[in-house]
C-alpha positions as CSV (number, residue, x, y, z in Angstrom):
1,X,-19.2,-10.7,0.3
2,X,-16.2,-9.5,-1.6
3,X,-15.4,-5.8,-1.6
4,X,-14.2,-4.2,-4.7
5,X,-11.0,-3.3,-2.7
6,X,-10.1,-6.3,-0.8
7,X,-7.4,-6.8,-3.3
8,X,-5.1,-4.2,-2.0
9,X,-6.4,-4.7,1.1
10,X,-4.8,-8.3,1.8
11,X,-1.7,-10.2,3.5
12,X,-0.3,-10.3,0.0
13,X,-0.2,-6.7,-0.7
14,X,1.4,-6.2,2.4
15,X,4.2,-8.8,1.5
16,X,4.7,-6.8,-2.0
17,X,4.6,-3.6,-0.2
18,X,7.5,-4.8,1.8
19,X,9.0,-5.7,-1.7
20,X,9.1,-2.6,-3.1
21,X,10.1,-0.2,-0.2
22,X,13.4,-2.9,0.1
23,X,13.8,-3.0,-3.8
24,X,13.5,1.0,-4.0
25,X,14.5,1.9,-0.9
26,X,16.8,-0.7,0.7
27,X,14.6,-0.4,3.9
28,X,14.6,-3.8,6.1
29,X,12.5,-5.9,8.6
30,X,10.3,-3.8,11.0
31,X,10.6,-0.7,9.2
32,X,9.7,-2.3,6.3
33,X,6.9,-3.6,7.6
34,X,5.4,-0.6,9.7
35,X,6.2,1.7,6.2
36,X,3.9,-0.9,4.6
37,X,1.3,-0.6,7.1
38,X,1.3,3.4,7.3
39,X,1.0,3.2,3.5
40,X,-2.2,0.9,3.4
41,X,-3.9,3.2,6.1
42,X,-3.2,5.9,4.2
43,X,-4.6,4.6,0.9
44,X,-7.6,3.3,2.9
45,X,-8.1,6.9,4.0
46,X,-8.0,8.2,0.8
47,X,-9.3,5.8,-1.5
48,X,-13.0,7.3,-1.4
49,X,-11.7,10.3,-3.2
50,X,-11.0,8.8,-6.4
51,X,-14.2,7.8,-9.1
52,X,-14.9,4.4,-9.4
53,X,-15.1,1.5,-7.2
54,X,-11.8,-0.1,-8.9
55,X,-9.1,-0.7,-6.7
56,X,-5.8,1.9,-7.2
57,X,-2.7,0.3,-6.9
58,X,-0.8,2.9,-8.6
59,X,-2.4,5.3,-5.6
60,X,-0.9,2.7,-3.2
61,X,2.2,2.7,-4.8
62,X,2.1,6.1,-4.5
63,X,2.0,6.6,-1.2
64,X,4.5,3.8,-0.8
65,X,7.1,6.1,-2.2
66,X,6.1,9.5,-0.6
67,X,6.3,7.1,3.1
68,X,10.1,5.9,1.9
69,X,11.4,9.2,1.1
């Protein structure tokens, strides 16, 4: 079974997480990838404080750009 979240959740997001912190950010390789990580831990922390079981990528995103800064 399929949780409502497991969109944001997969490899996928990670590789367009990676994306954007390079694209906005100019931030490379490992740091890339553990900013990517921090920010889907994050969002997986603080997902349950939104309504609705739809996934937030705009909170992702987010929290992407508050973990570049």
């Amino acid at each position: 079974m399929h949780g409502a979240n497991e969109d944001l959740e997969g490899t996928g997001v990670a590789a367009r997480l990676r994306y954007f912190a390079w694209r906005w950010y100019r931030i490379r390789g490992a740091e890339a990838e553990d900013i990517a990580q921090a920010a889907r831990l994050t969002y997986l922390e603080v997902r349950s404080r939104y309504a609705g079981e739809e996934p937030r990528p705009d909170v992702l995103l987010g929290i992407l750009r508050n973990k570049c800064r």
